[in-house]
DSSP file (Angstrom, degrees, kcal/mol; ACC not computed):
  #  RESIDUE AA STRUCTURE BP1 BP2  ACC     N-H-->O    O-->H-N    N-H-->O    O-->H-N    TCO  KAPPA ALPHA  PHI   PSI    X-CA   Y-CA   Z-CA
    1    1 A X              0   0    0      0, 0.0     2,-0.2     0, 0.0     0, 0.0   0.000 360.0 360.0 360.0-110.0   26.6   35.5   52.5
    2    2 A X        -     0   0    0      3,-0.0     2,-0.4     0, 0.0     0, 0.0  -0.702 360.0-105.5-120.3-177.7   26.2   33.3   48.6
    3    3 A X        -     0   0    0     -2,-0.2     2,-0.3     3,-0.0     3,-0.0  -0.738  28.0-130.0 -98.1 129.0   28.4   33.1   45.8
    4    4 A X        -     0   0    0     -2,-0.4     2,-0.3     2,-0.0     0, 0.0  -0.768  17.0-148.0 -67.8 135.7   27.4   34.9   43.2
    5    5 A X        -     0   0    0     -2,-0.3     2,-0.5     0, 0.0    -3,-0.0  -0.745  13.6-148.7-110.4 162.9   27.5   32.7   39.7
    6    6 A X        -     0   0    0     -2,-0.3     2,-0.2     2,-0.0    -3,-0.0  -0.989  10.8-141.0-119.4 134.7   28.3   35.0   37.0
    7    7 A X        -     0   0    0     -2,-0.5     2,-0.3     2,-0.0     3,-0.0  -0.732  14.7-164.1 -93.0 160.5   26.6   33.9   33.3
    8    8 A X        -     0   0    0     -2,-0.2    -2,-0.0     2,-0.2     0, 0.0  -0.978  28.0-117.4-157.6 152.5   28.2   34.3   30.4
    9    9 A X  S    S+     0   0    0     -2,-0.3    -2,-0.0     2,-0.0     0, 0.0   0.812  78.5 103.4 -62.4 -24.1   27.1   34.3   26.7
   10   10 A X  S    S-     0   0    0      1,-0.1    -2,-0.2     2,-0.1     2,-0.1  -0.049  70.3-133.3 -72.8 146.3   29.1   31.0   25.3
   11   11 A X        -     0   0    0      1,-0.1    -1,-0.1     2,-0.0    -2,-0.0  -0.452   3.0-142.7 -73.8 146.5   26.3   28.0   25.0
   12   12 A X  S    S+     0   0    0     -2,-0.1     2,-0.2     2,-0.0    -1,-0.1   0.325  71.3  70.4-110.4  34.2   27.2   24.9   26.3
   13   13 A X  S    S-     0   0    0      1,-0.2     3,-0.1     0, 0.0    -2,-0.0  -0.445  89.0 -63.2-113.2-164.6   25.7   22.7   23.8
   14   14 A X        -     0   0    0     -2,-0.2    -1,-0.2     1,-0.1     3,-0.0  -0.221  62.4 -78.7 -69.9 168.9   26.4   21.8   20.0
   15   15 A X     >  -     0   0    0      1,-0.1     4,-0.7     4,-0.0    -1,-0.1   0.137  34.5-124.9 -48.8-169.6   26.3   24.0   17.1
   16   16 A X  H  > S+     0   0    0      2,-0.1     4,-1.5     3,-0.1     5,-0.5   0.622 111.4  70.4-104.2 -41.5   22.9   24.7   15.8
   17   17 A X  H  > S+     0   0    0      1,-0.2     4,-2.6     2,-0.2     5,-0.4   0.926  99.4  43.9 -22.9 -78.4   24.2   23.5   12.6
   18   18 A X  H >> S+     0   0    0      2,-0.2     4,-3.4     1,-0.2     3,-2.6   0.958 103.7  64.6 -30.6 -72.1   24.3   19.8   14.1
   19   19 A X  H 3X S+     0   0    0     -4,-0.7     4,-1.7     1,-0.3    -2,-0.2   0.849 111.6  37.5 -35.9 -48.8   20.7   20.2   15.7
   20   20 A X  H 3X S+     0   0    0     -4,-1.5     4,-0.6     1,-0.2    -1,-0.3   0.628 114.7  57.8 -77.4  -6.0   19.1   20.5   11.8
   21   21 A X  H <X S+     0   0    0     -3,-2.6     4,-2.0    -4,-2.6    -2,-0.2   0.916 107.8  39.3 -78.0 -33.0   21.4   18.2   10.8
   22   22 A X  H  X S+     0   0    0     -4,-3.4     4,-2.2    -5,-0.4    -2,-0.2   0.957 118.8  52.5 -61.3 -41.6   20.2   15.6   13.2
   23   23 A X  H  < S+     0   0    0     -4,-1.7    -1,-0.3    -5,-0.4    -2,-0.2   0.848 103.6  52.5 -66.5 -30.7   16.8   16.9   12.3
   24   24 A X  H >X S+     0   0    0     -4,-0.6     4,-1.7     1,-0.2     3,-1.1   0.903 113.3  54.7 -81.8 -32.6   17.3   16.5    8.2
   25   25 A X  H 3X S+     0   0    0     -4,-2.0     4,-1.6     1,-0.3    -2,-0.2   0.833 102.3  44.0 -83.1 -21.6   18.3   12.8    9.2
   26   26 A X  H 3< S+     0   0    0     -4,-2.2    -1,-0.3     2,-0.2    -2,-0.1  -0.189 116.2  54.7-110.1  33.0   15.6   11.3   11.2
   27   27 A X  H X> S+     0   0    0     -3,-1.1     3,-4.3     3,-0.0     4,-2.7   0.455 108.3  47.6 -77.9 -78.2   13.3   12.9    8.5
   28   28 A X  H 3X S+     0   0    0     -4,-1.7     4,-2.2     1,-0.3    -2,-0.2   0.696 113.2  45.1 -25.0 -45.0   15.1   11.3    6.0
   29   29 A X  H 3< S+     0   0    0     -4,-1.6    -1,-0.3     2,-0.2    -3,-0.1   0.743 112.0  55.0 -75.1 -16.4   15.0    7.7    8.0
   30   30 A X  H X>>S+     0   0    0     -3,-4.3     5,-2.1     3,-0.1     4,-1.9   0.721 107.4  54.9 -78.3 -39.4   11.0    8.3    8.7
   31   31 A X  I 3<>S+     0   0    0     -4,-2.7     5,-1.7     1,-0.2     4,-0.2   0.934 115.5  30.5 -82.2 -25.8   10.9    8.6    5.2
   32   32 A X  I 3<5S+     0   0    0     -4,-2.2    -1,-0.2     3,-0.1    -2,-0.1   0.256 119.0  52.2-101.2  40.7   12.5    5.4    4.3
   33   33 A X  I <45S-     0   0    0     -3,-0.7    -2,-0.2     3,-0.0    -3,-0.1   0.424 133.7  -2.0-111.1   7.1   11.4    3.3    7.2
   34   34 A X  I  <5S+     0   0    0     -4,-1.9    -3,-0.2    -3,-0.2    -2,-0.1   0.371 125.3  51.0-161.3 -28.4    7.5    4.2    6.8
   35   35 A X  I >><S+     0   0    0     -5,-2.1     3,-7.7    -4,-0.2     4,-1.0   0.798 108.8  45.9 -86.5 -81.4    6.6    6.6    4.1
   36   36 A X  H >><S+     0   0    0     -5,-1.7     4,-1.6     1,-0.3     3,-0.7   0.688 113.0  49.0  -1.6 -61.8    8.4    5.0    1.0
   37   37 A X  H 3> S+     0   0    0      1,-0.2     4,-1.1     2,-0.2    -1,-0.3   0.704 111.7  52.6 -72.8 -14.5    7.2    1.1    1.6
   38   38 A X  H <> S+     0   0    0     -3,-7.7     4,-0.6     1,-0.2    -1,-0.2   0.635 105.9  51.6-106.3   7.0    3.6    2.5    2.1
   39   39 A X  H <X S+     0   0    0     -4,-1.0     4,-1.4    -3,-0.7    -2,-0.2   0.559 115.9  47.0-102.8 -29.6    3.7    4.5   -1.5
   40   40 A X  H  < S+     0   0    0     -4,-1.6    -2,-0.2    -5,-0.5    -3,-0.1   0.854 111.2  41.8 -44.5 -54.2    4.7    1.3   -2.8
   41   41 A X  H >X S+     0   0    0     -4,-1.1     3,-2.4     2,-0.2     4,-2.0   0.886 116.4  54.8 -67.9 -51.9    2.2   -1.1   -1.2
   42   42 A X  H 3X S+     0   0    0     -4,-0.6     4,-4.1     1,-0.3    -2,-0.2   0.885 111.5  44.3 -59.5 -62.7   -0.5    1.8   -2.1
   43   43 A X  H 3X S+     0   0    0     -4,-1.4     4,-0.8     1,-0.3    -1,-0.3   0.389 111.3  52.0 -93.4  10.4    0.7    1.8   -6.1
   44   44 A X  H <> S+     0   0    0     -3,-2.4     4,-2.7     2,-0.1     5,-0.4   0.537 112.5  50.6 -82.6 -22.8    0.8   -2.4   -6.3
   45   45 A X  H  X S+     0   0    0     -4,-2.0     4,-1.7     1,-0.2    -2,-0.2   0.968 106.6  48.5 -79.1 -37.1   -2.8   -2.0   -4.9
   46   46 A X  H  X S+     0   0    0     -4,-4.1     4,-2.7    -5,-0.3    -1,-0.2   0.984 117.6  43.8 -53.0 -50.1   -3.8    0.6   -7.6
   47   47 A X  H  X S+     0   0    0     -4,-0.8     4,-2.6     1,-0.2    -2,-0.2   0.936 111.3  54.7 -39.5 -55.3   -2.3   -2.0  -10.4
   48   48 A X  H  < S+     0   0    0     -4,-2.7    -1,-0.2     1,-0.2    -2,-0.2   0.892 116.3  35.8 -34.9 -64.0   -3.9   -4.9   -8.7
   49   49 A X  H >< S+     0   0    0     -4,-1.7     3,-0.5    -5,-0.4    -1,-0.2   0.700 110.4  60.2 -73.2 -32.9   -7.3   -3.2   -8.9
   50   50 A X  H 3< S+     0   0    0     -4,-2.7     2,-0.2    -5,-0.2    -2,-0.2   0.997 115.0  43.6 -43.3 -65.0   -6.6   -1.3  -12.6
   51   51 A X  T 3< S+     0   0    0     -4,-2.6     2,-0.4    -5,-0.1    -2,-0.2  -0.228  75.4 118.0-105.1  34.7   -6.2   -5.2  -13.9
   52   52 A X    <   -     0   0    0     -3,-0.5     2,-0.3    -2,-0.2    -3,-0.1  -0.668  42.7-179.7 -94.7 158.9   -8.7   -7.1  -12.5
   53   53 A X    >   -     0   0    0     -2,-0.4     3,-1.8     1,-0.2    15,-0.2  -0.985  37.1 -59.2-148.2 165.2  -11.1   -8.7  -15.3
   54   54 A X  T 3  S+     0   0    0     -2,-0.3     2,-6.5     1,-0.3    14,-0.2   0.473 115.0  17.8 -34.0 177.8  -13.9  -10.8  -15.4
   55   55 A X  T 3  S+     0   0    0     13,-1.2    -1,-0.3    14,-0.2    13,-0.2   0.306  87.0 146.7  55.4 -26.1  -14.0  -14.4  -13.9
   56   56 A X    <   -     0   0    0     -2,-6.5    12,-4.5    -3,-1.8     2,-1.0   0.006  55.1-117.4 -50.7 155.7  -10.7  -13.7  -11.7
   57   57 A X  E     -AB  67  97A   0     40,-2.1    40,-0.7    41,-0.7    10,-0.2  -0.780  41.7-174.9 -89.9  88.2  -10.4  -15.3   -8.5
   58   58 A X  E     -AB  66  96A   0      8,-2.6     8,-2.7    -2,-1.0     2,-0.3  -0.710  21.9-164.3-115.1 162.8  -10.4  -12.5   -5.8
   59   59 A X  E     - B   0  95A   0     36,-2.1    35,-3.2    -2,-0.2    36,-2.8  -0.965  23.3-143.3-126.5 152.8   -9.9  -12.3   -1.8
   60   60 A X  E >   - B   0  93A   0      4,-0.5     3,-1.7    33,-0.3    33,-0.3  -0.476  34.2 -99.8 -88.8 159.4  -10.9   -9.3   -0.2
   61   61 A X  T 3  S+     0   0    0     31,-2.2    32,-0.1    -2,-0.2    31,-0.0   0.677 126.6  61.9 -62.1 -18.0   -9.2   -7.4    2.8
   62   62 A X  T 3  S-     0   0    0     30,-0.1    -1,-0.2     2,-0.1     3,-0.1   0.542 118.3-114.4 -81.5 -11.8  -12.4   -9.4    4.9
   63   63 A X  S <  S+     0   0    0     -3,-1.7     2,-0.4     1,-0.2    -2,-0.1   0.841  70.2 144.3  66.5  30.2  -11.0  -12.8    3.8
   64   64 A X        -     0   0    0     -4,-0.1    -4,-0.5     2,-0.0     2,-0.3  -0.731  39.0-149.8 -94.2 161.2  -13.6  -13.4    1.9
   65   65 A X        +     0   0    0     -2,-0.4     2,-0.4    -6,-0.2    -6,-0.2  -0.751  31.9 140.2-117.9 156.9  -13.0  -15.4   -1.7
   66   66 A X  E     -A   58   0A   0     -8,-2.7    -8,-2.6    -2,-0.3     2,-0.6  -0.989  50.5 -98.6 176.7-171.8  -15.2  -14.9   -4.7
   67   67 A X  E     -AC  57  79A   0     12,-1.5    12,-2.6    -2,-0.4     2,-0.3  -0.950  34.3-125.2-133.5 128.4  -15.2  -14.5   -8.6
   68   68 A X  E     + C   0  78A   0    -12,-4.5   -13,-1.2    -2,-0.6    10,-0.2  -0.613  38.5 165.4 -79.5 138.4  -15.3  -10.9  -10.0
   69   69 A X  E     +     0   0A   0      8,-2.5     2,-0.2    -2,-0.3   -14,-0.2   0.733  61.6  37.5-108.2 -60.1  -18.6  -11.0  -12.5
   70   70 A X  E     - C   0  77A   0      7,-1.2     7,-0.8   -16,-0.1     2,-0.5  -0.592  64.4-158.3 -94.6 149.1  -19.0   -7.0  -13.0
   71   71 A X  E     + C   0  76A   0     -2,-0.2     5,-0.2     5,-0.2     2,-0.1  -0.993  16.9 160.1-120.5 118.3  -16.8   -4.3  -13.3
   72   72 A X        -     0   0    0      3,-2.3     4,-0.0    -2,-0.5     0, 0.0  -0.401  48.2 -92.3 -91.4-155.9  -17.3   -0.7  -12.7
   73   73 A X  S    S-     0   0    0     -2,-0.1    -1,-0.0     1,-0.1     3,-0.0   0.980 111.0  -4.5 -85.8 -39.3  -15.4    2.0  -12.1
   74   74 A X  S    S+     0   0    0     -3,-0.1    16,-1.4    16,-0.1     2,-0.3   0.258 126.6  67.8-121.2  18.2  -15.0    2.4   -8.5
   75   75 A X  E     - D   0  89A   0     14,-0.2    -3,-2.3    15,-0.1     2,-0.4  -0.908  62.1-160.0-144.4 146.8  -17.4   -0.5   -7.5
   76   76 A X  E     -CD  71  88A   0     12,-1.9    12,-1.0    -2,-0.3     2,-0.7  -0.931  13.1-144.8-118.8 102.8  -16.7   -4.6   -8.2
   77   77 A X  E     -CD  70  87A   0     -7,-0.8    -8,-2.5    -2,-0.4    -7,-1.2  -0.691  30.1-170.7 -84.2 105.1  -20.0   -7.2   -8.2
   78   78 A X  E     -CD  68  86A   0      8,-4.0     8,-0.9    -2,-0.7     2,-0.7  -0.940  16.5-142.0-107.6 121.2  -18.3  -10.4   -6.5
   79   79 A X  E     +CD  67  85A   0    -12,-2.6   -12,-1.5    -2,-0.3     6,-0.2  -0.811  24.7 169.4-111.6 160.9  -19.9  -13.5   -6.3
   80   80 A X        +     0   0    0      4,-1.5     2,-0.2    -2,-0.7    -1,-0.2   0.488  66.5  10.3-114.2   1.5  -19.4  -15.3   -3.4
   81   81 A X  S    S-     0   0    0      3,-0.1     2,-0.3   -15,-0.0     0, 0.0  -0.669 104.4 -64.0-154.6 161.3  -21.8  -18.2   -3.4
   82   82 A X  S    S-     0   0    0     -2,-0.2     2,-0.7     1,-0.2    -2,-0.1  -0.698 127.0  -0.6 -50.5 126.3  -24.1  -19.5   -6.4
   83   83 A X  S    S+     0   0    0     -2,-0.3     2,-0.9     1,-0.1    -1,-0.2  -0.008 107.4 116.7  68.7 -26.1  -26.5  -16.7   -7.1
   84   84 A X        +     0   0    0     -2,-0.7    -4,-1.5    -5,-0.0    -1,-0.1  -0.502  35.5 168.1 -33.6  49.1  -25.0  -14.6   -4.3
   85   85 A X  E     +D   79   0A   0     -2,-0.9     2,-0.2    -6,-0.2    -6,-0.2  -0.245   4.8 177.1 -85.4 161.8  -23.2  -11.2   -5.8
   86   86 A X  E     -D   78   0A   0     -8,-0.9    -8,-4.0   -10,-0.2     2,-0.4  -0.796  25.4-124.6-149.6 147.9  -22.3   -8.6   -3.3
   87   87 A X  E     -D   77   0A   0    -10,-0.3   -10,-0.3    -2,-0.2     2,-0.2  -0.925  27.6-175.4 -99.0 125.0  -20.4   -5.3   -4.4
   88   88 A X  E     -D   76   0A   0    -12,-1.0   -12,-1.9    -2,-0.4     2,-0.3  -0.594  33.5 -95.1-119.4 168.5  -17.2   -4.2   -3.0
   89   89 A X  E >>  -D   75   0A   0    -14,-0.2     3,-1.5    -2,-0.2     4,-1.3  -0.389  33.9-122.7 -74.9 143.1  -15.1   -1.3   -3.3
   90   90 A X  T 34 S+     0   0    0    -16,-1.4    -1,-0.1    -2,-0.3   -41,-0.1   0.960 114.3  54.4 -54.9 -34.0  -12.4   -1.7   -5.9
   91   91 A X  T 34 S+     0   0    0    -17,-0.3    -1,-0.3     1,-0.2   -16,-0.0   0.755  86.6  78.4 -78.7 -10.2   -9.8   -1.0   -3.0
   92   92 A X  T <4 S+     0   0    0     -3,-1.5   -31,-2.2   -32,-0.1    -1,-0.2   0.820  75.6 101.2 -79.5 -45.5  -11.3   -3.7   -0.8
   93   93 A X  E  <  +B   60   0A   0     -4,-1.3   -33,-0.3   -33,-0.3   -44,-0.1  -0.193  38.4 172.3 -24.7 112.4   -9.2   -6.6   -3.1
   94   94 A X  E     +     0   0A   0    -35,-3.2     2,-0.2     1,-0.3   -34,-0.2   0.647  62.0  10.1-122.6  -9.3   -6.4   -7.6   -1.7
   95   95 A X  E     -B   59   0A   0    -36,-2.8   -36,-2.1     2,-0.0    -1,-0.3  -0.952  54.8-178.2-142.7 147.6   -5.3  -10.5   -4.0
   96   96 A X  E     -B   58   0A   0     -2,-0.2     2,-0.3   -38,-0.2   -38,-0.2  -0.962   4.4-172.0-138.1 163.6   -6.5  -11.7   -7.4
   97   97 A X  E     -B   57   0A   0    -40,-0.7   -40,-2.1     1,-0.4     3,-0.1  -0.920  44.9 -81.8-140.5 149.2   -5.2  -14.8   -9.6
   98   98 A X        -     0   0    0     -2,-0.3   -41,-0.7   -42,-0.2     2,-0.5   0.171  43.9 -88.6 -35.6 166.6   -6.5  -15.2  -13.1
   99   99 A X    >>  -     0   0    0    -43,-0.2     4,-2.2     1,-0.1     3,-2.2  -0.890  46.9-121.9 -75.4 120.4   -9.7  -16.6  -14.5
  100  100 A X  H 3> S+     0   0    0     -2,-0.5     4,-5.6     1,-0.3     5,-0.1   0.895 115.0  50.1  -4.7 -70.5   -8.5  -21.1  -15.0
  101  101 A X  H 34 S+     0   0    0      1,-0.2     4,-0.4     2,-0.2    -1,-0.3   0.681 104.4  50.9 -64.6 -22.8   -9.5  -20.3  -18.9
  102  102 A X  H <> S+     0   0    0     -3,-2.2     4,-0.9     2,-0.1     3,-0.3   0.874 111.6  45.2 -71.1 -42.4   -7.6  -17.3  -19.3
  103  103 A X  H >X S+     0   0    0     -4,-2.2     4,-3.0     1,-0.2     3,-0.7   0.973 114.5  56.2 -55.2 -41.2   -4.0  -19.0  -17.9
  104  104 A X  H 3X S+     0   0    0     -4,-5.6     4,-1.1     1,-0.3    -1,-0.2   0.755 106.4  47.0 -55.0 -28.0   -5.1  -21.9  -20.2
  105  105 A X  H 3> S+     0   0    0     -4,-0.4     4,-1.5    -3,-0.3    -1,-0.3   0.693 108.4  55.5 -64.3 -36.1   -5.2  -19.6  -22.9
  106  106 A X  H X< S+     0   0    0     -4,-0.9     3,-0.7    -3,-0.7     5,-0.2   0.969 100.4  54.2 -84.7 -37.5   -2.0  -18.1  -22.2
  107  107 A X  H >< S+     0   0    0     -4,-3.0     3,-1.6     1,-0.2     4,-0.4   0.979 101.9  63.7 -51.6 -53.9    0.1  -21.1  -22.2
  108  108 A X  H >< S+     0   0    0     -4,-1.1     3,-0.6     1,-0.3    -1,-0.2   0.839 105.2  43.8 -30.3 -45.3   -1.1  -21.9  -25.5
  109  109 A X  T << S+     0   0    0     -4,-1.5    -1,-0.3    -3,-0.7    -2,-0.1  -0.345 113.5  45.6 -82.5  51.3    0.3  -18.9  -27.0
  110  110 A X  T <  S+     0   0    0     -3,-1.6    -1,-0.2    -2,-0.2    -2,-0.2  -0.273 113.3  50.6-128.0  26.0    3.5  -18.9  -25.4
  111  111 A X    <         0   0    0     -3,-0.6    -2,-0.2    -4,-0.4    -3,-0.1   0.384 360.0 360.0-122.0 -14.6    3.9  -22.9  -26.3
  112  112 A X              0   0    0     -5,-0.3    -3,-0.1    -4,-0.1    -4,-0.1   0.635 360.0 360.0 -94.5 360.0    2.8  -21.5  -30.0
C-alpha cells in the first residue's frame, strides 16, 4: 500500500538563538544605514534654522534664493525680489551664507 513517514520532534533548522540574533543585527544595520544619517541631517537643519539672522542669504528646499528680512519664531519673511517678501516656514531653508557686511565684520576682528 504507502510508506508510512514517521515525524519526529528534532527541528531541522537553526537554534532559535541564531534567528534573534540575525534579527538583533539587521535592526542594528537599519539603524545605521537609515535612521542615524537622518537624525543627523534633521539636527544640522535645526542649527541651520536656530542661526539664521537678518540680511543672510538663503535658498529654500523650492530653489528659490532670497534675503531673510524678518524673523519669527516658527515663520521667516524672505525677500525674493525688490519689494517682494513672501513667508516661509523656518524648516523650508535649506542653505544660508552670511549677510556680505557681517563676514566683513568678522575678518576685521580676527585680523585685529
Amino acid at each position: 500500500m504507502g510508506t508510512a513517514f514517521a515525524q519526529t520532534g528534532e527541528g531541522g533548522g537553526p537554534p532559535a538563538v541564531y534567528n534573534v540574533g540575525f534579527l538583533l543585527v539587521l535592526v542594528g544595520i537599519f539603524y545605521f544605514l537609515l535612521i542615524r544619517p537622518e537624525q543627523k541631517r534633521r539636527r544640522e537643519q535645526d542649527q541651520l534654522a536656530a542661526n539664521l539672522k537678518r540680511n543672510d542669504q538663503v535658498v529654500m528646499s523650492c530653489g528659490m534664493h532670497g534675503r531673510v528680512v524678518t524673523l519669527a519664531d516658527k515663520v521667516v519673511t524672505v525677500e525674493i525680489a525688490p519689494n517682494v517678501r513672501v513667508q516661509v516656514d523656518r524648516a523650508a531653508i535649506q542653505s544660508a551664507q552670511k549677510a556680505p557686511a557681517v563676514e566683513a565684520r568678522e575678518k576685521e576682528r580676527e585680523k585685529s
